[in-house]
Structure formats: structure tokens, C-alpha cells
N, C-alpha and C positions, 0 to 999 in steps of 0.2 A: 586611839582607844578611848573609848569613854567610860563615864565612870558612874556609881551610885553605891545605896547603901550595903553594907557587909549582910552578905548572906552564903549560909552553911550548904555548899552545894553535893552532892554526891556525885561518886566518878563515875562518869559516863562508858570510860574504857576498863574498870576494874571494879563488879560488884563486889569481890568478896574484898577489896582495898577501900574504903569509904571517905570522901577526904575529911578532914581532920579538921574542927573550927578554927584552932588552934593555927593551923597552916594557912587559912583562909585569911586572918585579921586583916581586920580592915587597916588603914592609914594612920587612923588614930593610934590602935590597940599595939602597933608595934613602933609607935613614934618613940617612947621609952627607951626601948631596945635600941633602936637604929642612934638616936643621939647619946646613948651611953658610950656608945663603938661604932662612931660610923664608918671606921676604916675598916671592921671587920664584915661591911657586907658588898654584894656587888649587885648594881641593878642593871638588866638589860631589857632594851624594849626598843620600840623605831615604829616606822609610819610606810606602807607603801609607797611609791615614787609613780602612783596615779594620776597626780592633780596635784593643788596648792591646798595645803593646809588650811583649816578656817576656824571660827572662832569657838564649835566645839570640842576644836582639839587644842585650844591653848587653856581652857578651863577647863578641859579635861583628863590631861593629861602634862601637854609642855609646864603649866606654871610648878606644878608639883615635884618634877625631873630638872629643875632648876633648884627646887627649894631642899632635894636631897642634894646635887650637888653643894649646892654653900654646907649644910653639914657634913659634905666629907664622905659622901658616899663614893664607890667608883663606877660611873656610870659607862653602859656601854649601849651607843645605838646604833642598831642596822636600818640599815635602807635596804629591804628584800626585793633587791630588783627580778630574780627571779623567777618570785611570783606574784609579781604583773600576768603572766601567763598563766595564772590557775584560773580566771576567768574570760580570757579574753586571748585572741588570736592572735593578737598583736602588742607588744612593748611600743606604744605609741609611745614619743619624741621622750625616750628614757631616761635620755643623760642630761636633757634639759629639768624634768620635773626631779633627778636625781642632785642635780645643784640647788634646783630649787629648797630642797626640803635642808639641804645644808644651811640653805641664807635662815629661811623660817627657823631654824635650829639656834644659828650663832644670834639672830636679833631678836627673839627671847629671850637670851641670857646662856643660853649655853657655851661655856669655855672650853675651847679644844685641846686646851691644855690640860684639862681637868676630867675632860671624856673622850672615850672613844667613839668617834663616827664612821662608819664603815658599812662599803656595799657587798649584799651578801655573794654575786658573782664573784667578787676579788679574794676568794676564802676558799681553797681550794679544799682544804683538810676539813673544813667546818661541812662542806655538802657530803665527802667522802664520811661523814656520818652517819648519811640516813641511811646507807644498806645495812651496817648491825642494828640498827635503832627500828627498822623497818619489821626486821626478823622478829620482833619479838612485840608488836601490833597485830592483832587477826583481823581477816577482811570485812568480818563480820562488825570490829570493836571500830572501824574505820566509818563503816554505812551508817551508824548510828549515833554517829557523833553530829549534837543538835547545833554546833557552832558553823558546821560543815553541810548540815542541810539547810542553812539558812543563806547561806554562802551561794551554793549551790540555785535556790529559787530564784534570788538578782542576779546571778551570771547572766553574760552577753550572748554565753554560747550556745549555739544550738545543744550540743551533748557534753556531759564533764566527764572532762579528761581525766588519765590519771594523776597528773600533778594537784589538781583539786582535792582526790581523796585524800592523798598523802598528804594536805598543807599541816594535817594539825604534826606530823610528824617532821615533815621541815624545820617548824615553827621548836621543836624541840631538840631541833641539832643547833636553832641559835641559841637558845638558851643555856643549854647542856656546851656549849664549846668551852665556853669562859666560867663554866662552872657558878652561875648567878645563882644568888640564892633568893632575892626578892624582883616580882614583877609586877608592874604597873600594869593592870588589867579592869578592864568591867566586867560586870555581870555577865554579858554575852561572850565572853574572851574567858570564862572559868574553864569550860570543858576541855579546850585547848592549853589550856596548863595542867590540867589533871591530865589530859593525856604526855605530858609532860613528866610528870613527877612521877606515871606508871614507868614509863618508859628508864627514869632514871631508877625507882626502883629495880625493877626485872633485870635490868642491864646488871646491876650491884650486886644482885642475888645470883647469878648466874655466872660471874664474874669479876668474884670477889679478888684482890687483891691478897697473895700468899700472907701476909702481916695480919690481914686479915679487915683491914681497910676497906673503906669503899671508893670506888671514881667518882662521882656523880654526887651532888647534893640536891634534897628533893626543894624545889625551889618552894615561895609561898607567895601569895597572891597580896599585893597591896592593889586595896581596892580604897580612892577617892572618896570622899561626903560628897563632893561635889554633883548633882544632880545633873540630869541627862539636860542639856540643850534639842530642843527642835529645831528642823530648820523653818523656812520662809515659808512652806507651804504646810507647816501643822505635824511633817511626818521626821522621822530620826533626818540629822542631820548627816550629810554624805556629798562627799567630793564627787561621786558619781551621779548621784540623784539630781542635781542642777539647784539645788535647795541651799544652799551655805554662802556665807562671806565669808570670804580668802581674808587670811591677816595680809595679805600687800594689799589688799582693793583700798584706794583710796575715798578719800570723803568725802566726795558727789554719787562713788560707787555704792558706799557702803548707803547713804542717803536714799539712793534709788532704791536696793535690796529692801533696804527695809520698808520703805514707801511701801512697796507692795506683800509686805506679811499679811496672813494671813489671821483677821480677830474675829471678830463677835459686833450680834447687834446692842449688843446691853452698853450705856454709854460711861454708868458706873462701872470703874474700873478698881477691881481688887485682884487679890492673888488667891487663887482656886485650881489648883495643877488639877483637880481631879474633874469639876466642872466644867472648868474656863482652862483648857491646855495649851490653847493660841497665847490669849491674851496673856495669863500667867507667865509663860514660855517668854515673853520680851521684858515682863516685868522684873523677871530673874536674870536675866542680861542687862539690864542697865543698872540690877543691884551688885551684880557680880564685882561691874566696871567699876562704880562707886566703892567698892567693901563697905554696902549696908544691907538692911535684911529687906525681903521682897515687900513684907506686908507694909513698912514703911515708904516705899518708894510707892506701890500703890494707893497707900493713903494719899499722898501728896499730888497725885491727879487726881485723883477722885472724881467730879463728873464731866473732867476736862474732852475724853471720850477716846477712840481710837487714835484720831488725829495728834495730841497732846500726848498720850501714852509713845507713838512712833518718835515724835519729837524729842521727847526726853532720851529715849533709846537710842534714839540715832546721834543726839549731844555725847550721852555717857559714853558711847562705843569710840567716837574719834576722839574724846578727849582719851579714854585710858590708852589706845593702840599710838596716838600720835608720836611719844616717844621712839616706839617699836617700829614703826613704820619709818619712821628719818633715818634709824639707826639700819633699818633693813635696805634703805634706797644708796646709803653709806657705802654698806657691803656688796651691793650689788655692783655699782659701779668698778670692781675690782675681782671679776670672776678667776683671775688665778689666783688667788687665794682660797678662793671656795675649793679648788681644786687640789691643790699644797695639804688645805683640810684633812681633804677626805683620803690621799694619798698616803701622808700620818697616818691617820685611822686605820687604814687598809693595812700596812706594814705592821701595826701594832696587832691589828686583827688575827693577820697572819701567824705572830711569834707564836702568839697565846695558841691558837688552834691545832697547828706543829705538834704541841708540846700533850698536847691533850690527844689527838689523834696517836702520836708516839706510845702514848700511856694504853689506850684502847689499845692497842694491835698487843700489847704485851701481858697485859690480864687475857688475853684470849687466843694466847699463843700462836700468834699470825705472822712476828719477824722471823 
């Protein structure tokens, strides 16, 4: 997921429901909140099991899901193997990019002691969600969701399936199982939580609890400062697009990826996202790596030119990933574990969904 500034979006699936700024806060605006009581909240989120993970998803998303866990948050990640299918015909080598994202996971910092990791196939109760949750999305409030047409243009497939419409409603049976009430999302990922938080409304209004409780809490969007990464060749970064560096690429790899990004002929080099979005775009990765700020790290080449700009970029990147990268070649070498992992997680997955599917069938007098 990537991430950028807080902004007040409106629901896509519910005009007369508007979402709420308030629900929207950004990272900052509910850091307060969250380290007051970080036991009192739950965040869930995860990564397709496509490809390997690359480096705008650890400044996008992973550093952040590490830094709630150490406050005490209770983290829960899916691997939506799933929908691998919502674009594409085939679950290419699944269970391999499915361990993968495990390693990518633990050599970040993630503690499986402390989260849950868990594939969404191994969740039986958790999918037996989306038929009441389905009922109560129109086909119409499905077509027009712009997370879902955008989804749709980079599909592989000749024509989209129905699992594609439905994803923003999948995407809300994960969230809604464990009852999460904050999501790590970007800007492109808001309308897919609003259709989220419809969903958990309507279900709550429909199916209120006799005490007069609700099932369901509407979740809220934590959305990152952290500024979009491009990839190598200028455009959004993506595991599909052939544009990213994998957090495992080592440091001849990441060397070469970068060798070949994509600048400018101006030899003075500053930071200009809005001018210069190449050259700024590495500038802001090698600040990232650093924790310094971009304009500075561009003063300090200055007319040294693209050449010098990669150089520096390509230094910052292996110096900060090298930890991560020993600790990930650590864990690899020990793939039953990875799998012991996600097994945990799976069972854990399980209790939780049981209990909540149990609850559903009973607000809506179905045992």
C-alpha cells in the first residue's frame, strides 16, 4: 500500500454517507490516540502474494506496521491469496511468493508473536462473509468504484471477472472479520475502505444486536506523510510493472536497477517533485535511507549530475537494507519456520473469524 498526504475523501459507495475527516486522519492526527491505548486498537492490512515486495513498500507501508506494533498495537496481516485471481488467470508459483512475503514480513521487524499473519484461503468463515456483505453493495455502487477501475485498466485479462468487481467487498470481509478498527492505506486505497465502513455500517443498521449494540466497527484510515516512491522508469512503483527493487535484491542488483533510473538532462541536481519527478524521486530515497530531508541531500551533489546523484542513492539504499537483508537471508535459510509462521497465524485467524461469523448468523437469525 502506499501512502501520502491526509486527504477528505468522499464515499464512493454511499452519497448520502460522506466519510468523515475525522475517520480519515492521517498517521499523525491519531498517533495521540493510538499511544494513549495502543492495546485498544486493532490494525489489519497485508500485501498480495504477486511478486517480492520492494522498496516502496517498506517506506510505505512495512516501516510504519512495525512502528505500531512496538506501541502495542494488535496487528493482523493477510496474504490474500485469493485474489491473485482478480486479475489474472492464474495463481502463478503461490505458495512460493506466499512464504516469500512471510520472510519480507519477519526481516522487517515484524514479530509473529506479536501479529498475526495469515492467508486469506485458510479462513473459511472470513470468505463465508462476503455473501451477507455482498447483499447489501448495489451493482451499480460496485462499477463505479474508482479504486476498482483503475484495477481493472492494468489487469492482464482480456475481460474482468466477477471476482474483480467484488474485490472492494472481499477486501471488507478482511477487515470486518477481526473487527479492525484502524487501516494502513493510501490515497488510491480510500474508496476501498469506504466501501468498507458502508458495508459495516448497513450490515449494523440492519442488524442491530437485540441490547442494541452493533457487530461491526467502521474502521478509519491511517494514512502515511510518507510520500509516494516511483519506480525506475519515472511511473508508480509496482511489483507488476518490472519498475521496483525487491527488499532481497542484493547490492550489485539494487546497483544495476538503479544504474538504469530514469533522470533529466539538467546536471544541477535539486529536489523539485513537481518539475524534476525522476530526479527528485531518488533524491527522496536516499533521504528516506539517511532520515534526512531531501533538499539537503540534493544540496550535497549539487553539480555532481545524474551520475553522482545514482551513486549516492545506490550507497544510501545498501547501506540502510544491509541489516535487513542478512537478517532476511538468515530466515530464508530455514523455510519451516516461515511456514510454523503462518500456520500460527492461520489458526489464530481461524478462532477469531469462527467467533464473528457465529455472531453474524445470530443478529440475523440464520442458526
Amino acid at each position: 500500500m502506499t501512502t501520502t498526504t491526509t486527504t477528505a475523501v468522499a464515499d464512493p459507495v454511499d452519497p448520502a454517507d460522506p466519510a468523515d475527516p475525522a475517520d480519515l486522519a492521517g498517521f499523525d492526527a491519531l498517533d495521540e490516540s493510538v499511544r494513549a491505548d495502543p492495546a485498544a486498537h486493532r490494525v489489519l492490512t497485508g500485501d498480495r502474494p504477486t511478486g517480492p515486495l520492494h522498496l516502496g513498500h517498506y517506506f510505505g507501508s512495512l516501516r510504519n506496521r512495525v512502528r505500531l506494533q512496538r506501541l502495542g498495537v494488535e496487528m493482523f496481516l493477510v496474504i490474500p491469496d485469493y485474489q491473485v485471481i482478480t486479475d489474472r488467470d492464474v495463481a502463478d508459483r503461490l505458495a512460493e511468493h506466499t512464504e516469500n512475503l512471510v520472510l519480507d514480513y519477519l526481516a522487517t521487524g515484524i514479530d509473529p508473536d506479536r501479529a498475526t499473519i495469515f492467508t486469506h484461503s485458510a479462513v473459511p468463515a472470513l470468505n463465508q462473509l462476503l455473501l451477507p456483505f455482498l447483499s447489501l453493495v448495489s451493482v451499480a455502487e460496485l462499477h463505479r468504484n474508482p479504486t476498482v477501475k483503475d484495477e481493472i485498466a492494468h489487469s492482464s485479462q482480456a475481460a474482468v471477472n466477477g471476482l474483480m468487481l467484488t474485490y472492494p467487498v472481499h477486501q471488507a470481509a478482511d477487515i470486518l472479520f477481526c473487527k479492525a478498527d484502524l487501516v494502513p492505506v493510501g490515497k488510491d486505497q480510500l474508496p476501498h475502505l469506504e466501501v468498507t465502513r458502508t458495508v459495516a455500517r448497513r450490515f449494523n443498521e440492519r442488524y442491530p444486536h437485540p441490547d442494541g449494540t452493533t457487530v461491526f466497527p467502521r474502521p478509519r484510515a491511517l494514512l502515511d506523510a510518507a510520500p509516494l516512491l516511483l519506480g525506475t522508469d519515472g511511473g508508480k512503483m509496482s511489483k507488476s510493472r518490472g519498475n521496483s527493487i525487491p527488499l532481497g535484491a542484493d547490492e550489485d542488483t539494487t546497483a544495476r536497477l538503479l544504474k538504469g533510473a530514469k533522470t533529466d538532462t539538467d546536471r544541477r541536481i535539486t529536489y523539485d517533485p513537481a518539475a524534476r519527478p525522476e530526479v527528485s524521486n531518488l533524491v527522496l530515497l536516499a533521504a528516506l535511507c539517511q532520515d534526512r530531508v531531501p533538499e539537503e541531500v540534493a544540496e550535497e551533489i549539487g553539480d555532481g549530475g545524474a551520475a553522482a546523484l545514482k551513486r549516492t542513492v545506490t550507497e544510501a539504499v545498501n547501506e540502510h537494507f544491509r541489516p535487513i537483508r542478512a537478517r532476511r537471508a538468515e530466515l530464508a535459510a530455514d523455510r519451516g519456520h516461515l511456514r510454523d509462521v503462518l500456520r500460527a497465524g492461520n489458526e489464530r485467524a481461524n478462532a477469531i473469524a469462527d467467533a464473528t461469523l457465529t455472531e453474524v448468523r445470530e443478529v440475523m437469525g440464520s442458526l
